[in-house]
matplotlib code that plots the C-alpha trace (Angstrom):
import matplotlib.pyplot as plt

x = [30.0, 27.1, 24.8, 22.4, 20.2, 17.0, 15.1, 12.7, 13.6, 10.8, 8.1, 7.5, 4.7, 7.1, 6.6, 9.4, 7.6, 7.6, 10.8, 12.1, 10.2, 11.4, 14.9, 14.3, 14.6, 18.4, 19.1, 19.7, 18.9, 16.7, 17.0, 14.5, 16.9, 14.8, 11.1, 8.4, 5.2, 4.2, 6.0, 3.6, 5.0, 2.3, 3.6, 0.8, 1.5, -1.3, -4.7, -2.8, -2.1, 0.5, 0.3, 3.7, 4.3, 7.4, 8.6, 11.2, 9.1, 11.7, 9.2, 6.7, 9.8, 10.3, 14.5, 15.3, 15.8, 14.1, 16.2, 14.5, 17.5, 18.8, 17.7, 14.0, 11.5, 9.1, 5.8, 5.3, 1.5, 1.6, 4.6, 2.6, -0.5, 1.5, 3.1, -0.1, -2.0, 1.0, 0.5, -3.4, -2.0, 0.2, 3.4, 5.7, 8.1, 9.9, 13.7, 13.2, 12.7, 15.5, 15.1, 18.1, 18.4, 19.8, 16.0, 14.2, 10.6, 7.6, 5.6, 2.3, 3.0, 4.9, 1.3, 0.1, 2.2, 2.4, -1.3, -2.0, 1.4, 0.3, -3.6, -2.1, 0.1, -3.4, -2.7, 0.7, 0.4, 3.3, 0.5, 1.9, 0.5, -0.1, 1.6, 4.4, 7.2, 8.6, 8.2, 10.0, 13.0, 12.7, 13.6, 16.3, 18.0, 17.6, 18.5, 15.9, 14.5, 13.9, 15.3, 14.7, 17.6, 15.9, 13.0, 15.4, 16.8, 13.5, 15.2, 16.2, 13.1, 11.2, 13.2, 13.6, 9.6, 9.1, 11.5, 9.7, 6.5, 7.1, 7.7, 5.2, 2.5, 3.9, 3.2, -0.2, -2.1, -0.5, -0.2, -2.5, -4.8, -5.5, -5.6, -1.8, -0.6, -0.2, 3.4, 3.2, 0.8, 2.8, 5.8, 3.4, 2.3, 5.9, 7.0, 4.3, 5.5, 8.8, 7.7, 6.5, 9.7, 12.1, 12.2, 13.4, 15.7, 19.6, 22.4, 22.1, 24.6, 26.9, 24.9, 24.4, 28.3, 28.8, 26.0, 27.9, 31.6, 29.9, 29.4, 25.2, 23.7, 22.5, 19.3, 19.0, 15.2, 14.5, 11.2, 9.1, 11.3, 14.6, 12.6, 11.5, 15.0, 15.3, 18.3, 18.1, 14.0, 11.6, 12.2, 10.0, 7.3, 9.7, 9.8, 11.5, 14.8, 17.5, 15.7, 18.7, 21.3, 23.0, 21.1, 21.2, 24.7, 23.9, 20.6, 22.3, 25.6, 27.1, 30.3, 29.6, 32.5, 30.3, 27.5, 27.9, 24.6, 21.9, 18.9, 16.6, 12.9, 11.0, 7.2, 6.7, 4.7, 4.7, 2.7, 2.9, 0.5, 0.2, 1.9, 4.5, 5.4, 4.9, 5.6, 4.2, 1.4, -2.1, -5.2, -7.3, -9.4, -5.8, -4.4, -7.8, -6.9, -4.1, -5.1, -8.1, -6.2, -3.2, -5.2, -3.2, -4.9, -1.6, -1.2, -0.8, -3.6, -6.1, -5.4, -5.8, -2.3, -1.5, -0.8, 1.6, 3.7, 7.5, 9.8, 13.4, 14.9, 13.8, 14.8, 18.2, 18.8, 17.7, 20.1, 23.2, 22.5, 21.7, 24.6, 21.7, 23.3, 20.4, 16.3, 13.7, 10.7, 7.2, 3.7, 4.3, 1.3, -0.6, 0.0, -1.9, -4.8, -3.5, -3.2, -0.3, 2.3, 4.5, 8.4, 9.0, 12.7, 13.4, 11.9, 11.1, 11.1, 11.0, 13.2, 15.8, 14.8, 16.9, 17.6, 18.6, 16.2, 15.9, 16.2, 13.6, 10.4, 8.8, 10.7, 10.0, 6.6, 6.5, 8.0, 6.8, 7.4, 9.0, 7.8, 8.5, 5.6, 5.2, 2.7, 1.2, -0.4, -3.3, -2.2, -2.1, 1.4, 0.8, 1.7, 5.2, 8.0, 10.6, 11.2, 11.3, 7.7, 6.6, 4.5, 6.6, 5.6, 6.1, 9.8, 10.2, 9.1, 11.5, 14.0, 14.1, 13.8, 17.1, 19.0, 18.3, 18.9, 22.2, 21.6, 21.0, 17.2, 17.2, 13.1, 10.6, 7.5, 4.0, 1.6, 0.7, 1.9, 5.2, 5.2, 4.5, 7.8, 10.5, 13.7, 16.9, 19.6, 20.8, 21.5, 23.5]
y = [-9.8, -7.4, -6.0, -3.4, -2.1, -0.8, 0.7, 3.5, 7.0, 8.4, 7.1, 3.9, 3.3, 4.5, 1.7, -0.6, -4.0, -2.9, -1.2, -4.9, -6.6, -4.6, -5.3, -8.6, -9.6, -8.5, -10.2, -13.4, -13.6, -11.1, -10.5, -9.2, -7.9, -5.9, -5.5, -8.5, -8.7, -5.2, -4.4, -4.9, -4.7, -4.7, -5.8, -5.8, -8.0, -8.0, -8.1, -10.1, -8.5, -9.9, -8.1, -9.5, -9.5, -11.3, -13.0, -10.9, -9.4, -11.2, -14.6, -13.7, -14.8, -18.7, -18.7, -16.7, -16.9, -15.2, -14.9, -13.7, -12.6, -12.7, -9.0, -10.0, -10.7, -13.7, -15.1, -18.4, -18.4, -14.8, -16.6, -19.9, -18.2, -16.2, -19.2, -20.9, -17.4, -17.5, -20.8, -20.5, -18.2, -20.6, -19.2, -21.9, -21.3, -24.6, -24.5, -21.0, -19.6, -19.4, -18.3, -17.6, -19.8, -16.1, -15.0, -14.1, -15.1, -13.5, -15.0, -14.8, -12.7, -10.3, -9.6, -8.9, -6.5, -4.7, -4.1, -3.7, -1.6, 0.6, 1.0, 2.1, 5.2, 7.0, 10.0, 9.3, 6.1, 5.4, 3.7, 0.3, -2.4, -4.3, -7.7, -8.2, -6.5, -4.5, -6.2, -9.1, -6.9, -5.9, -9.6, -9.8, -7.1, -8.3, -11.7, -13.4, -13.9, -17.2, -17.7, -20.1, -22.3, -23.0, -24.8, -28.0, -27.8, -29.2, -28.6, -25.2, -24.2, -25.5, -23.4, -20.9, -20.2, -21.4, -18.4, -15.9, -16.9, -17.1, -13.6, -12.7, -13.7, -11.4, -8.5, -9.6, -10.1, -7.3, -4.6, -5.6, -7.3, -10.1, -13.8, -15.6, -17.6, -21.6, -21.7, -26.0, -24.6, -22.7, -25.0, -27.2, -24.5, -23.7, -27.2, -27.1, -24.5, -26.4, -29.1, -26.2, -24.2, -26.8, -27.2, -23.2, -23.1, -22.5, -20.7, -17.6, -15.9, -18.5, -18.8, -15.2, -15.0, -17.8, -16.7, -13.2, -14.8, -17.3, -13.8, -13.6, -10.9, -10.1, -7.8, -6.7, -5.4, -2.9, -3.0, 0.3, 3.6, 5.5, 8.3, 5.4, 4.1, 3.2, 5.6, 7.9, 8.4, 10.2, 8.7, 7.2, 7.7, 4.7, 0.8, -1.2, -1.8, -0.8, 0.6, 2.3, 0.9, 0.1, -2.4, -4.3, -5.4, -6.5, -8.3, -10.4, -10.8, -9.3, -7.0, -3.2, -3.6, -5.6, -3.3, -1.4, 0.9, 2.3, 3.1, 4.7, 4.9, 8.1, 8.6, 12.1, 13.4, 12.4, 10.1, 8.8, 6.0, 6.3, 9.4, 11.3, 14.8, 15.6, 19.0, 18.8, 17.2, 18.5, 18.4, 19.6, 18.4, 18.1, 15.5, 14.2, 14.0, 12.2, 10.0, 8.3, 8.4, 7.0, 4.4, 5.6, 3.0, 0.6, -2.9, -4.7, -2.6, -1.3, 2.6, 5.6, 7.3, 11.2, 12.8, 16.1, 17.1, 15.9, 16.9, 17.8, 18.5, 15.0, 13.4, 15.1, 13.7, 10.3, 10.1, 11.3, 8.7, 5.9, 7.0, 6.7, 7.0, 6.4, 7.7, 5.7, 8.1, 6.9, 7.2, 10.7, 9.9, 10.5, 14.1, 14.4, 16.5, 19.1, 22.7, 23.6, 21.3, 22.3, 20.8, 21.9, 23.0, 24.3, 24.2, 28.0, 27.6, 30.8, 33.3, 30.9, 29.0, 25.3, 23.2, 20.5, 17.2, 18.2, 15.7, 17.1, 16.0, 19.1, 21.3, 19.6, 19.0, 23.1, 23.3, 25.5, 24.3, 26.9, 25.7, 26.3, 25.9, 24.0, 24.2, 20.8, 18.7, 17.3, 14.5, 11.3, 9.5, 6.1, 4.2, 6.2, 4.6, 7.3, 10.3, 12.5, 11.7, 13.2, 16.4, 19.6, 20.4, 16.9, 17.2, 20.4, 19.2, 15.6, 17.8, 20.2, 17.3, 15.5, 19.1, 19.9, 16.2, 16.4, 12.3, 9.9, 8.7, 4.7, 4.5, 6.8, 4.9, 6.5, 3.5, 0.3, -1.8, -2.8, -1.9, 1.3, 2.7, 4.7, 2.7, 5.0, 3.5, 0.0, -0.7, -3.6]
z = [-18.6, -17.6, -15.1, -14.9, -11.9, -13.2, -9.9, -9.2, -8.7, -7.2, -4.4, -5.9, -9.1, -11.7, -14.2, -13.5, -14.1, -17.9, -18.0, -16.3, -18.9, -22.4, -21.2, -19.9, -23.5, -24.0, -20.6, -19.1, -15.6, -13.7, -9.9, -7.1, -4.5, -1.7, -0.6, 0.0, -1.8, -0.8, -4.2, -7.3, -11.1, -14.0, -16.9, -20.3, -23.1, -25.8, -23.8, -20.6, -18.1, -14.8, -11.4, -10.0, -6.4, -5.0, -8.9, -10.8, -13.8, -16.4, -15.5, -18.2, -20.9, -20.8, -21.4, -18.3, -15.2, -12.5, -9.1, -5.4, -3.7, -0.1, 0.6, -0.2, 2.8, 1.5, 2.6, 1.2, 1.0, -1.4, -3.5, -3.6, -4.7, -7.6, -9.0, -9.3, -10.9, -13.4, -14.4, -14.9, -17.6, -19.2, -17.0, -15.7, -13.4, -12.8, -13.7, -14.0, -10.8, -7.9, -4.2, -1.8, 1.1, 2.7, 2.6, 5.3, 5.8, 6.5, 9.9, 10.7, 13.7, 11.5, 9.3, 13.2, 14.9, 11.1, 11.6, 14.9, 15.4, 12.4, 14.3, 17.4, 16.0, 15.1, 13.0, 12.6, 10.4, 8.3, 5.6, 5.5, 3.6, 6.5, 4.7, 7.4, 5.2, 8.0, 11.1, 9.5, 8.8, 12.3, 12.8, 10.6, 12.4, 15.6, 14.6, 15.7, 12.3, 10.1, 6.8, 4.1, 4.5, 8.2, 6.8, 6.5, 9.8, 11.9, 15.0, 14.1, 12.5, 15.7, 18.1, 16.6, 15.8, 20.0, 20.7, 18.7, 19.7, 24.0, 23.4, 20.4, 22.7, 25.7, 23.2, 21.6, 24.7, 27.1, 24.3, 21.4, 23.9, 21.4, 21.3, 21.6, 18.7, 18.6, 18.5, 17.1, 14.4, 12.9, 12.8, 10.9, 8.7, 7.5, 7.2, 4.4, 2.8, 3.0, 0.7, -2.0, -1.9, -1.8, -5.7, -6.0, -3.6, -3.6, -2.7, -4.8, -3.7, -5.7, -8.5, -9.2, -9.5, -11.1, -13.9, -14.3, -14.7, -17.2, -19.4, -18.6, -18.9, -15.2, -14.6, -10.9, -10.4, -7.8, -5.9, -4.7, -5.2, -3.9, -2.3, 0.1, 0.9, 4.7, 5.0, 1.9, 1.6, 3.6, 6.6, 8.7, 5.6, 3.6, 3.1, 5.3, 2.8, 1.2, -2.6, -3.9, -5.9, -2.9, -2.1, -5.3, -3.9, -0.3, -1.8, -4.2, -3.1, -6.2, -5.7, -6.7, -9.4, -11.4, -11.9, -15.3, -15.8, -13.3, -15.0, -13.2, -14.1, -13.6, -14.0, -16.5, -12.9, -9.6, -7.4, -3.7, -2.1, 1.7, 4.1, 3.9, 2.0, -1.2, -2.1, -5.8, -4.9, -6.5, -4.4, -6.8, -10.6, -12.1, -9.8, -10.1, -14.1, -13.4, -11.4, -13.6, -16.8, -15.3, -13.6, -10.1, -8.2, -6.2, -7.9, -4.7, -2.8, -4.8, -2.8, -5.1, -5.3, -4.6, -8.0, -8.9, -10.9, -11.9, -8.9, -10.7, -6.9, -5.7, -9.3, -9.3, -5.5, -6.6, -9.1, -7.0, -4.5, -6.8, -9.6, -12.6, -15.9, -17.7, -16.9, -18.1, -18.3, -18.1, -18.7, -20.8, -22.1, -19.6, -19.9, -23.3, -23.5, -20.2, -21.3, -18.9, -17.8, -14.8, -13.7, -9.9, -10.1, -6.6, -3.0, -1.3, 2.7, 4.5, 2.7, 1.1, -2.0, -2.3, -4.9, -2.3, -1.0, 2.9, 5.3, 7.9, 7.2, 8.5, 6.3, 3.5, 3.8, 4.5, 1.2, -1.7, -5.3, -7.7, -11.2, -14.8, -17.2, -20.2, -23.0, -23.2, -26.7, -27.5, -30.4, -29.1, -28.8, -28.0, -31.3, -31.2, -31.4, -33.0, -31.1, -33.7, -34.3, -31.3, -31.1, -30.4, -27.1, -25.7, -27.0, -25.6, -22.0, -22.2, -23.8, -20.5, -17.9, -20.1, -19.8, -16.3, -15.2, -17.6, -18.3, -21.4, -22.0, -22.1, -22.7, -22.9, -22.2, -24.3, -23.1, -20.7, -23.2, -24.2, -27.4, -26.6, -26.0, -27.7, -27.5, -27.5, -25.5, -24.4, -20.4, -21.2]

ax = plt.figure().add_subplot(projection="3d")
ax.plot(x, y, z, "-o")
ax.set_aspect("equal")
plt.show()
């Protein structure tokens, strides 16, 4: 009996939906447990490419099974639209996919207020994605929100979206000053969606367990990054939910006794999409270079994301919080061809120079980066696959981030595709 967390250690973009899928062969069952479809995972096999949203990356392999758990927000219109994309690429999902009844959903008022809310703070945007995700947490912690297993209760599903809406239209037209909702419509709208989900639905909770103590192999899949944990990240610049490895245990239902590893996957630089500090960040024609040959552009939005370099104070925090025991490093690649690579391994504020991730936003976005420098390499290191083939200087720059981290490499990623990666340790 086995499971592994594999989650991001930095802001998000790190390269899970590959890292998910390479291991996604050893495992048996693969679980979403945070975020909505605000996530996006890219996984590249051959010349296909699949942008997933809401479905655990492990769907692209037809004998596993692919779990959203309770700590995930879904919209049924984005989940019915990915399961019919997936299928016009030969992808089926039936018997194969699972959703919690624990789930909450994701109501057309939520994609509202997230919009309109977000339009109203001005310069002090948090950069959303506008999709609903945290208003419909909002929900869930107020407990006025609607979850899956209320689509088969008509009564319950009636009043409860009556409720929501008497009140949802207070808001819209006195603060938003736009048009109310139809509270009938949308009861109609979901019990449509009830007739699609029905077929995936369960009690996950039960079935996760049940899958472990049958000896599976359980894969829990974390969405954005740790750096944009509700409690732990950059608050109020995070997501909406618990990213850490924390929440892999209220999202599923699995005890904390029965994880065994917690990889964590690190991008070989930096990036961040929408606001917040970001003390390595490069404003300039490296960040640039980063950017274009990384293709830094978000899966689920299309925004260009900030580049910088690799942030050892905000890696090392990450990994105390999450309890990593193995880094999965990514897209080194994308550092071939740079003359000068720099690691930031300390934050100067004022006179004091810390080797701690502040929690005031203000002091850390007044944060200056102390760096080491690295020579870089100009082979290319794509079609690697032993890491004693790579050039010198690219071992010499993994080699310091494994020493000052003091942790085991599971992958080193050197490309978009899945066979582009240097395999060195097993999670499971």
């Amino acid at each position: 009996m086995s499971c592994s967390i594999i989650l991001g250690g930095q802001w998000g973009d790190e390269g899970k939906g590959k890292i998910v899928d390479i291991y996604a062969e050893i495992a048996d069952v693969i679980v979403r447990y945070q975020g909505g479809h605000n996530a996006g995972h890219t996984v590249v096999v051959g010349k296909e490419k699949y942008i997933l949203h809401l479905i655990p990356s492990g769907i692209i392999h037809s004998d596993k099974i692919s779990i959203i758990g309770n700590g995930v927000v879904v919209d049924p219109e984005a989940l019915m639209t990915e399961v019919n994309d997936l299928g016009t690429k030969g992808i089926t999902v039936k018997n194969k996919l699972f959703i919690s009844k624990r789930a909450n959903l994701i109501m057309p008022y939520h994609k509202i207020f997230d919009k309109h809310s977000e339009k109203l703070k001005g310069s002090e945007k948090i950069g959303t994605t506008g999709r609903g995700i945290g208003p419909s947490y909002a929900d869930k912690m107020t407990r006025v929100g609607i979850r899956v297993c209320d689509l088969y209760d008509d009564t319950v599903l009636k009043n409860k979206i009556y409720n929501n809406v008497k009140e949802v239209n207070e808001i819209a037209s006195k603060i938003f000053n736009i048009d109310t909702l139809n509270a009938e419509k949308i009861v109609e709208q979901y019990r449509e969606y009830s007739s699609f989900l029905k077929p995936f639905v369960t009690e996950t909770s039960y079935f996760i367990n049940e899958l472990y103590d049958s000896g599976k192999k359980i894969m829990l899949e974390g969405a954005q990054g740790s750096l944009l944990d509700v409690d732990h990240g950059t608050y109020p610049y995070v997501t909406s939910s618990s990213s850490t490895a924390g929440g892999g245990c209220t999202g599923t239902g699995l005890s904390p006794k029965k994880i065994n590893n917690i990889a964590g996957v690190f991008k070989a630089y930096t990036t961040r999409v929408g606001s917040g500090p970001f003390p390595t960040e490069l404003n300039n024609k490296t960040g640039e270079y980063l950017r274009e040959k990384g293709s830094e552009y978000g899966a689920t939005t299309g925004r260009p994301r900030r580049c910088g370099w690799l942030d050892l104070v905000a890696c090392k925090y990450s990994i105390m919080i999450n309890g990593i025991n193995y880094v999965c490093l990514t897209k080194l690649d994308v550092l071939t061809g740079l003359d000068k690579i720099k690691v930031c391994i300390g934050y100067k504020y004022g006179d004091t120079t810390a080797t701690t991730f502040p929690p005031e936003i203000k002091k850390l976005e007044a944060c200056e980066p102390q760096y080491v420098e690295f020579d870089g390499w100009d082979e290319k290191i794509t079609d690697i696959t032993d890491y004693d083939e790579l050039p010198v200087n690219a071992k010499k720059y993994v080699e310091y981030i494994k020493e000052s981290l003091d942790i085991e490499y599971a992958i080193i990623s050197v490309g978009h595709d899945r066979k582009n990666s240097i395999l060195l340790n097993n999670i499971f």
